[in-house]
N, C-alpha and C positions, 0 to 999 in steps of 0.2 A: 285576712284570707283563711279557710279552713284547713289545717293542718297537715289533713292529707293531701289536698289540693297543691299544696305548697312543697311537700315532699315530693311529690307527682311531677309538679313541675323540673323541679330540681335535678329528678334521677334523669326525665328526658332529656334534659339540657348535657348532662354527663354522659348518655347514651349518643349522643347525637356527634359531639366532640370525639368520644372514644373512636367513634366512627371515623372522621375526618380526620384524625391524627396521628393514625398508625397502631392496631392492633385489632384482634380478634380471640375470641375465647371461644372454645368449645360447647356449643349448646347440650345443654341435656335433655333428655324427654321430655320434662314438665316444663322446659323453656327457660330456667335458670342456666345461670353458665357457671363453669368452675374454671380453674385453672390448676396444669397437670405440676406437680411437684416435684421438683429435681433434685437427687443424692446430693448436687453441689450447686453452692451460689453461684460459680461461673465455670462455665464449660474451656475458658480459657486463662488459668491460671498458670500452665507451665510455660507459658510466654510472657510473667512479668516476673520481673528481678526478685521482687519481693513485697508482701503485703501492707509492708508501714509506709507510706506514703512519705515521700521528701518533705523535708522542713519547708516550715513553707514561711519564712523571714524571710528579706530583703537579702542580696548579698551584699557581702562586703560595698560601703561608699553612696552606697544606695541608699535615699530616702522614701519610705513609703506614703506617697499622696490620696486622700478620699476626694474622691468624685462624686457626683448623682445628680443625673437626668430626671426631671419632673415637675411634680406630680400627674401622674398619670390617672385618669378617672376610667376604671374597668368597670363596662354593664356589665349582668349576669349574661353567663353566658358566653361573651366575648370572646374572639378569637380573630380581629380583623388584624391588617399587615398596615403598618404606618410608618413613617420616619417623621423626626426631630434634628435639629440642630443640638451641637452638644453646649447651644450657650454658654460658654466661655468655660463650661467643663473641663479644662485642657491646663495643664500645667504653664506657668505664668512666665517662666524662660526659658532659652533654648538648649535642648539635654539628649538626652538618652533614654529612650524606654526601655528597660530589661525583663520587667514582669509586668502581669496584669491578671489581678485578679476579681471575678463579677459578681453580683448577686443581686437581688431582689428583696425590697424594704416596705415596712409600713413607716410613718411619721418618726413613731417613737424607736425606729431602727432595729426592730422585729421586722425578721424573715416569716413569711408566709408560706401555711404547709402549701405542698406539693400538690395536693389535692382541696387545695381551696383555690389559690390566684398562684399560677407559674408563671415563669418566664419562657418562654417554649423557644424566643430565641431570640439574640442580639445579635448585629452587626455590626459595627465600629466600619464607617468609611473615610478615608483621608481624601476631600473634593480639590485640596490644592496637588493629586498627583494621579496618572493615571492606572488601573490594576496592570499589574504585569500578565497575566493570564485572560484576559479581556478589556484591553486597550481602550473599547468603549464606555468601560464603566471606571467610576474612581476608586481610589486604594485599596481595596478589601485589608483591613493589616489586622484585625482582631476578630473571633464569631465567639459565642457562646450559644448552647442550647442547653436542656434541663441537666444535663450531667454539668454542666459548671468547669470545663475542667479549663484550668490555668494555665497564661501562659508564663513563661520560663525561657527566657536565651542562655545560653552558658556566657559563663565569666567570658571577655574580652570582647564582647559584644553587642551590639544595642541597634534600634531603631532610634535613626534618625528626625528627633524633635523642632522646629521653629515653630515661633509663635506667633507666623505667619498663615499657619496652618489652619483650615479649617472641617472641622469634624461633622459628620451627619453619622446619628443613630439610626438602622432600621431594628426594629423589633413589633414582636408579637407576644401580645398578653394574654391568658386565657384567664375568665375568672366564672369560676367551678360552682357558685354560689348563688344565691335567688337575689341579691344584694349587693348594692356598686361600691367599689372601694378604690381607696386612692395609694399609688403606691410608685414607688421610685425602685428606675433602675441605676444599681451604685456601683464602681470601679476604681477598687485600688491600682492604682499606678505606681510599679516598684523605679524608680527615676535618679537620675547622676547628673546634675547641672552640666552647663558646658565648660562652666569654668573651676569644675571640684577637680580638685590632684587624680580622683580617681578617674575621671574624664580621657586621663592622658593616656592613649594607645589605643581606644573602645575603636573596634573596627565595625563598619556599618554591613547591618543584615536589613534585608526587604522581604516582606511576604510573598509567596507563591502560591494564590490560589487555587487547589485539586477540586475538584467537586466533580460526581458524576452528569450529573447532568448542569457543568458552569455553561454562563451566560442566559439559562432559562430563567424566564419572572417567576415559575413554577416549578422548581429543580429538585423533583421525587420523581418515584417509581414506586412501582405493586408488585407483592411477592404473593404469588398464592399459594397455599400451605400444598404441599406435597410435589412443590417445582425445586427445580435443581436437581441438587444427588447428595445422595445420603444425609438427608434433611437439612443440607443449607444450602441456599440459592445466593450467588454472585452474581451481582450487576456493576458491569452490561454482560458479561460472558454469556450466565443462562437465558439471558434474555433472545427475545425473538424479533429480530431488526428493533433496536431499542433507539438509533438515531434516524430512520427513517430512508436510512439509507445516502443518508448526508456524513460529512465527517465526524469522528469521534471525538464526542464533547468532553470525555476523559483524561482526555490526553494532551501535552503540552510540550512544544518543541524549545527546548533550551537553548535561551537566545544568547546566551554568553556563558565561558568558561568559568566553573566556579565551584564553590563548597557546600553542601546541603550540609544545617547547621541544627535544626531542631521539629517536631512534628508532633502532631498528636493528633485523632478521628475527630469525627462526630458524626453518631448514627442516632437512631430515632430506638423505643421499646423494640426488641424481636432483634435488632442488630447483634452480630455476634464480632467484627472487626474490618478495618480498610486498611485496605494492604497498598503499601508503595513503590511504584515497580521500577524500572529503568532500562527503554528498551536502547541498544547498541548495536547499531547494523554488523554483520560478520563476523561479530562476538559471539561466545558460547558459556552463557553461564553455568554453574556446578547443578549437576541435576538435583542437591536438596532444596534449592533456592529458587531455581529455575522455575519462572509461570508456564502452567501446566499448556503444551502446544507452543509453547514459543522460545527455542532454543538460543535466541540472543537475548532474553529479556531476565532482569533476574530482579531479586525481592529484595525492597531495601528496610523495609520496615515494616510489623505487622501491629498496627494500633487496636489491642483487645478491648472489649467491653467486660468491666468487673461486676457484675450485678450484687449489690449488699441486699436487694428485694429474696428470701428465701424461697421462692417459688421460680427463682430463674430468671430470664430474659423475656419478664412481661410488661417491666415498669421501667421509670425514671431512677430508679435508686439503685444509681451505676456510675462509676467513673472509668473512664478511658485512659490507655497506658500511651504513653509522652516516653519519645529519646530522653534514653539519660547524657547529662552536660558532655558525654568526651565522644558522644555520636557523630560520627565526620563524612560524608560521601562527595567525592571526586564527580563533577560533571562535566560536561564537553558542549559549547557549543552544537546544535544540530542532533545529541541525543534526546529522547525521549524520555519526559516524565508520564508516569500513569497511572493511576488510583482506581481502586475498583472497591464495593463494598459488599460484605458475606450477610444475610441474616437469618437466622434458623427457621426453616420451611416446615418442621414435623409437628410443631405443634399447634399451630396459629395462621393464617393468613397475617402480612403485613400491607396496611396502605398506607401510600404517600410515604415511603422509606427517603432516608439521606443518605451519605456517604460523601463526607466534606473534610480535608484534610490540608490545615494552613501548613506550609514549609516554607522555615526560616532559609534561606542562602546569601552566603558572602561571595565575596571576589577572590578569585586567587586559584593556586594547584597546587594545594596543602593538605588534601585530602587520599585514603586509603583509595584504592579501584575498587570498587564493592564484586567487580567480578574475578580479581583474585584473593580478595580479602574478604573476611565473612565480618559485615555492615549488617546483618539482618540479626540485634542484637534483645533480649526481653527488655520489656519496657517498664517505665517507675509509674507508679500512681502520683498524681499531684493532690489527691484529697481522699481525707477515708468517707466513711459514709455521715451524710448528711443531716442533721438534727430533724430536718425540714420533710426529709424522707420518713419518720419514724411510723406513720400509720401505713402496717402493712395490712389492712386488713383486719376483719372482727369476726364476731357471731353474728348468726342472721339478725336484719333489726326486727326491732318488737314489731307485727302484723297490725297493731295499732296505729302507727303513722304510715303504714303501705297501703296500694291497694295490689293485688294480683289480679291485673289486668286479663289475662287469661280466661278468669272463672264471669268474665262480664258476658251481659247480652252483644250481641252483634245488632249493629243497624245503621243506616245509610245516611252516609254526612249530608248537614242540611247545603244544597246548591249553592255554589261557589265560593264554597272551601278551600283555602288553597294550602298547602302542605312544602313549606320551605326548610332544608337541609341548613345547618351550623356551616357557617365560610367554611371555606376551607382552608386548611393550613399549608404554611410555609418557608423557609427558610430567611428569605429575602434577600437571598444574594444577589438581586440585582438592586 
C-alpha cells in the first residue's frame, strides 16, 4: 500500500473514533486543531489527600492472583462492544476478594500504548447473582475504563467468593492502528482463602452500582461546549429532560440499612468528577455540602479526575480519586443514593460522556451520619501516571507521509458511495 494512502487511512480511522468516543478540539482556520493549555494538570487537586498514590501491595493475609481473558484479535479500527466468559479465570476456592487490579497485555505481557490498542472498558459481571441497582441484570461487582483505576476494600472486609460462581467479561477494544493485534485483558485479584487465619472476621461488602444513565445498553450523554455554568456542565442537573420524563436512572433507593464502605468515578476525556449524594427526606444538610436546590440531600464523596496528560482534561492520562480505607457513611433503609457527573464545557464539546461510580456497602449501623458528620473527605489516588500514557503528543509530522486534504480538488463521489461512521462506543453496563 503507498504510504501515504496508509497514513491516510489510519489518521481517518483515529478521526472517526475520536469522534465516537468522547472529545472535541478547537478547529483553527486552516482546519488543524490544537488543544488549549492549562497552568495545571488538574483543575482538581485540592480535593485529593495527596499526590503519591497508595501502595499498591496486597494487604496484610492477602495473596495476589494473575488472571487473563483471551486472546483477543483487534481489527484496525475496532471499537465494537462484546462479552466473554471469564473461562475459569476465577480463583480455584472459596475466599474473599479485597482488591483488583486490570490492565491490558500483548503475548509477551507488554502493555500497549494508549494510543495504539486501549481498553476503553471492562465489566466484570457475577451471572450466579443478581445486580443490586438493576435486579434485571447480573452482578455488576467490578468496571474498568482507560483510567485503570483499582479497586481497594478497607481491611476487614471482602467480596464474597464461591467457586460456584460464574463470571462474564463485557469489554470494548479499540485498535488505533491499520494492523490487527492480538491482546489480553489481565486481572490481579488481591484474595484471602476461606480457610486462611486471616479469613477470620472478613465481614462481607456488595457492590452498588451508580451510573447516570444505569440500566441503558447505551449509558452516555453529550456536553456541548459552553452548557452548563461557569464552564462545567452536570448531568443530569444541566441537562434538558435527560430521562424523558420517566424516573431518574441516577438514583437508587436503599434497600436496607447499612454502611457505605468504599468508591471511586469513572468519566470519559473532558470529565472533571462524580459526586455522590444522599438524599434524606426532612433532613437539612450543612450548606457546604449541601447539593445546590436540595436542602435534604448532602455530598458524600466527590471522585476528581487527576489528568498527568499536561494539556489538561483532553486525554486518558488520568486517574480518579478513591475513599481512603477509614471512609464510613451511615445509610437507612428508604434513603436515596445519587450520582451525578461534572465535565468541563469551556473548552471542548463532549460526546458519549460517562459518570459511573461502584460503591462498596456492608451491613450494619456503624457508620458516622454524613449529615452531621463531614464524610465528604479528599480522596487518594490508586495509581500515578501510566507508562502506557507517555506519548503526549509531538511536532507536526514530516508533510511527506500526510496528505492536506484541504488543498485537494473537489469532485463528486462515483454513485453509490456509501459513507459509514466508526461503532459507537460504550460502557457495557448492561
Amino acid at each position: 500500500m503507498n504510504l501515504r494512502l496508509r497514513h491516510l487511512g489510519l489518521l481517518l480511522a483515529i478521526l472517526l473514533i475520536a469522534s465516537a468516543c468522547g472529545g472535541s478540539s478547537s478547529p483553527k482556520a486552516n482546519g488543524t486543531s490544537t488543544s488549549t493549555t492549562t497552568g495545571s494538570a488538574s483543575p482538581n487537586t485540592e480535593n485529593i489527600a495527596s499526590l503519591t498514590p497508595i501502595s499498591s501491595a496486597p494487604e496484610a493475609g492477602a495473596e495476589r492472583l494473575h488472571f487473563k481473558i483471551g486472546p483477543f484479535t483487534v481489527a484496525p479500527g475496532q471499537n465494537n462492544i462484546a462479552t466473554r466468559s471469564a473461562n475459569g479465570q476465577q480463583p480455584q476456592v472459596d475466599g474473599w476478594i479485597v482488591g483488583i487490579r486490570p490492565n491490558l497485555e500483548y503475548a509477551n505481557g507488554k502493555t500497549p500504548g494508549v494510543d495504539v490498542i486501549h481498553l476503553h472498558h471492562a465489566v466484570w459481571l457475577n451471572l450466579s447473582a443478581p445486580d443490586a441497582t438493576a435486579p434485571e441484570l447480573p452482578e455488576r461487582f467490578f468496571a474498568v475504563g482507560e483510567e485503570k483505576t483499582n479497586m481497594k476494600l478497607p481491611p476487614g472486609y471482602g467480596y464474597a467468593y464461591k467457586t460456584s460462581d460464574h463470571w462474564l467479561l463485557n469489554y470494548m477494544l479499540h485498535n488505533l492502528t491499520p494492523d490487527p493485534a492480538q491482546v489480553w485483558v489481565t486481572y490481579d485479584i488481591d484474595f484471602i482463602p476461606a480457610t486462611s487465619p486471616a479469613a477470620k472476621g472478613i465481614q462481607p461488602a456488595r457492590p452498588i452500582w451508580m451510573d447516570v444513565q444505569n440500566g441503558e445498553t447505551y449509558p452516555v450523554f453529550d456536553v456541548a461546549r459552553g452548557s452548563g455554568h461557569n464552564g462545567e456542565f452536570t448531568y443530569p442537573d444541566d441537562a434538558t429532560n435527560p430521562y424523558k420524563g420517566g424516573p431518574a436512572k441516577n438514583v437508587w433507593t436503599v434497600d436496607q440499612d447499612g454502611v457505605l464502605l468504599a468508591t471511586a468515578g469513572h468519566v470519559h476525556p473532558g470529565g472533571l468528577r462524580d459526586d455522590l449524594w444522599l438524599e434524606r427526606s426532612g433532613a437539612h444538610a450543612p450548606t457546604d455540602r449541601a447539593k445546590p436546590g436540595s436542602s435534604d440531600t448532602v455530598r458524600l464523596f466527590s471522585s476528581v479526575s487527576h489528568y498527568y496528560e499536561p494539556a489538561g482534561p483532553v486525554s486518558w492520562d488520568v486517574t480518579m480519586s478513591a475513599t481512603p480505607d477509614d471512609w464510613r457513611v451511615q445509610v437507612h433503609k428508604g434513603e436515596k443514593l445519587e450520582v451525578t457527573a461534572t465535565y468541563d464545557s469551556k473548552r471542548a464539546a463532549w460526546y458519549e460522556g460517562m459518570g459511573i461510580m461502584v460503591v462498596w456497602m456492608a451491613a450494619g449501623n456503624n457508620g458516622p451520619d454524613p449529615f452531621t458528620t463531614k464524610v465528604d473527605v479528599p480522596g487518594v489516588l490508586t495509581h500515578g501516571h501510566l507508562p502506557e500514557n507517555d506519548n503526549h503528543g509531538g511536532p507536526t509530522p514530516d508533510p511527506a507521509h500526510y496528505e492536506d486534504l484541504t488543498k485537494l480538488p473537489s469532485k463528486m463521489l462515483p454513485a453509490g458511495t456509501v459513507i459509514r461512521s466508526a461503532t459507537s462506543c460504550t460502557h457495557g453496563a448492561t
